[in-house]
C-alpha positions in Angstrom: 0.0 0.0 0.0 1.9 3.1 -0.8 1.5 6.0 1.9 1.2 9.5 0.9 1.9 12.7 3.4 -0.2 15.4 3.4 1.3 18.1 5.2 -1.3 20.5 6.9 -1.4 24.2 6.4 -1.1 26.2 9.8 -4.5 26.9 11.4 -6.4 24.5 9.0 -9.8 22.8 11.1 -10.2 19.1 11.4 -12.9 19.4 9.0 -11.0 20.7 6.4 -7.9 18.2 7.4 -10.2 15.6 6.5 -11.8 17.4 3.6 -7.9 17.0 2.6 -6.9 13.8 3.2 -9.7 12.6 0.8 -8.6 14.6 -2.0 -5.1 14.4 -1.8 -5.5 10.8 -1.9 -7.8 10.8 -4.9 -5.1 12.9 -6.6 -2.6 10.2 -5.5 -4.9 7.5 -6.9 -4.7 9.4 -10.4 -0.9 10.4 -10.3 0.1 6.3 -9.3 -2.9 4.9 -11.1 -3.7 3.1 -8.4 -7.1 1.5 -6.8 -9.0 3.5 -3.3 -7.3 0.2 -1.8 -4.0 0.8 -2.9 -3.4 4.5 -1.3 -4.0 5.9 2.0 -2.9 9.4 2.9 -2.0 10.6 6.1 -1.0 13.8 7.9 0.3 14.7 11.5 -2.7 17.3 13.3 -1.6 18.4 16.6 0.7 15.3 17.2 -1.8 13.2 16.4 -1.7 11.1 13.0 -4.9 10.9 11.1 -5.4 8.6 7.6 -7.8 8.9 4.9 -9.3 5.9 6.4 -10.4 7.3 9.1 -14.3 8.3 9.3 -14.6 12.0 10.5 -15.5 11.3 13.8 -12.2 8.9 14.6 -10.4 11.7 13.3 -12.1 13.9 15.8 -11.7 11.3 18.5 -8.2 10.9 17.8 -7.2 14.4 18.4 -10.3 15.9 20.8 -10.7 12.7 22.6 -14.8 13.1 21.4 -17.0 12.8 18.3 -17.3 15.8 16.3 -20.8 16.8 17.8 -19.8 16.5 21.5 -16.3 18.5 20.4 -18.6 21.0 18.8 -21.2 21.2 22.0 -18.4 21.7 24.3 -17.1 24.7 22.1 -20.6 26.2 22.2 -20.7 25.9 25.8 -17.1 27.7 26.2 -18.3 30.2 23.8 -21.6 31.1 26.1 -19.6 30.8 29.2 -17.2 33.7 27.8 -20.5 35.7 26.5 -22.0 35.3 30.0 -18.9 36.6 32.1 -18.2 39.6 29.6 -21.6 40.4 29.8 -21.4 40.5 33.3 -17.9 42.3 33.7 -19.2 44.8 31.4 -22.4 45.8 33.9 -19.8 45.9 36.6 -17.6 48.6 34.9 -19.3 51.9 36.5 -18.7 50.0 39.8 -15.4 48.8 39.3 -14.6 52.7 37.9 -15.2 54.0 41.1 -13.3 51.4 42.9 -10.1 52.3 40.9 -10.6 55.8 41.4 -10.5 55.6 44.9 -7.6 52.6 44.7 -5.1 54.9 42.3 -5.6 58.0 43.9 -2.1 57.8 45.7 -0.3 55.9 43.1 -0.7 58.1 40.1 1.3 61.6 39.9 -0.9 64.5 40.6 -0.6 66.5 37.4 -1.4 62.9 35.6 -4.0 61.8 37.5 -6.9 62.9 35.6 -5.6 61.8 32.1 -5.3 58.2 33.8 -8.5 58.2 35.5 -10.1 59.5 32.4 -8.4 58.1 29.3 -6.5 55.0 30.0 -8.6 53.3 32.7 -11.9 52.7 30.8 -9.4 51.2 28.1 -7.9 48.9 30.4 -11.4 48.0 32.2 -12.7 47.6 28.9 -10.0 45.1 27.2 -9.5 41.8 27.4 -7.2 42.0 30.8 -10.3 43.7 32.8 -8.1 45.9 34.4 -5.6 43.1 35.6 -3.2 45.0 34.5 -3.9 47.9 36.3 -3.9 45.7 39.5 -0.3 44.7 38.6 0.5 48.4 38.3 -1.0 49.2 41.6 1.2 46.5 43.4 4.3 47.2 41.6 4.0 51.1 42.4 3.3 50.4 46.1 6.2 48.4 46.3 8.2 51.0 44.4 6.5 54.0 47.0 6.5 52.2 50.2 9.6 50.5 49.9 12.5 51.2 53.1 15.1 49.9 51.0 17.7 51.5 48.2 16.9 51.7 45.3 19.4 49.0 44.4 17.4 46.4 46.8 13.7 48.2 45.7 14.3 47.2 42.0 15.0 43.6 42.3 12.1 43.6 44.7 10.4 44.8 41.8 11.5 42.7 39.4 10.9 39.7 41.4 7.1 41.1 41.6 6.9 41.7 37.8 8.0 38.6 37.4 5.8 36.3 39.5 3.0 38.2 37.7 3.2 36.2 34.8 3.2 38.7 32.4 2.2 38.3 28.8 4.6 40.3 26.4 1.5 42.4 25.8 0.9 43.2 28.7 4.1 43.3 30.5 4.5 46.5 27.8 1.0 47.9 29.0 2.7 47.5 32.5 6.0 48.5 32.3 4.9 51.8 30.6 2.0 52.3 33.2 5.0 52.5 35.9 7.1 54.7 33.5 4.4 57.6 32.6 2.5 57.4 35.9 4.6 56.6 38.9 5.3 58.9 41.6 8.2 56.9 42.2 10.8 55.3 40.5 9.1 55.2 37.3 11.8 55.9 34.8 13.8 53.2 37.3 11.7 50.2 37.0 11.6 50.9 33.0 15.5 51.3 33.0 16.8 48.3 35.6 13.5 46.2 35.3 11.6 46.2 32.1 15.1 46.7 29.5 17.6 44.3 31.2 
């Protein structure tokens, strides 16, 4: 039986991996002149091998560990889950406003508070961190204000908190250049001996 790879273009469904298993074995079939029998085509998806043999839902088995309906019900249900919660984070904005308002009132510079309060934290309670990032902030600036030590010792305390707050590159920018535009303390530090080395 001669074996034929067909290698998977990035972000292709297992749908469509199927869909392409059956054709490129067809084409195989024509190119060899050989009988359904005589070919089988194959591809690795997400480590897992799948064959022209396979029926859709083995395929979907193989690599979801269910058929392609249950697969499909569980993504439904993950999708409403997320609708549901953003939903609800979105009716708790004017709430949660206020709560940062009070939270930031020490750890933004005066002559930049207003700007913050007003432009950048309905972005950030808005997008897709819900304001996660702006709690990071708010612990990395009271570190940086309330700190007893040098400055030496304050930054690796610092970096040791950015750190174990298991930033995304994204957001480790968002961050960093929170600290660097808005902190009464230290801000242009913690860019220079935290965020760039």
């Amino acid at each position: 039986m001669k074996r034929v790879f067909v290698d998977f273009r990035m972000g292709l469904s297992i749908e469509s991996a199927v869909c392409a298993l059956k054709h490129e074995k067809f084409e195989a079939m024509a190119k060899y002149n050989l009988s359904a029998d005589q070919v089988v085509t194959y591809g690795s998806f997400n480590g897992h091998e799948i064959t022209s043999e396979m029926t859709e839902d083995e395929c979907y088995i193989k690599i979801t560990g269910k058929t392609k309906a249950q697969h499909e019900e569980l993504l439904r249900k993950v999708r409403e889950d997320y609708e549901r919660k953003e939903k609800e984070w979105e009716e708790k904005i004017p709430a949660m406003y206020d709560v940062y308002k009070e939270k930031l009132k020490n750890y933004i510079k005066p002559e930049k508070y207003d700007y913050f309060i007003n432009e950048v934290l309905m972005h950030r309670l808005n997008d897709i961190y819900h304001a996660y990032d702006v709690d990071c902030y708010i612990e990395i600036v009271k570190l940086l204000m309330e700190s007893k030590k040098s400055m030496v010792d304050t930054m690796a305390d610092a970096r040791t908190l950015f750190e174990e707050q298991g930033h995304s590159g994204w957001s480790a920018g968002l961050v960093t250049q929170m600290v660097y535009d808005f902190s009464p303390k230290y801000g242009v530090e913690f860019y220079e001996k935290v965020y760039k080395q």
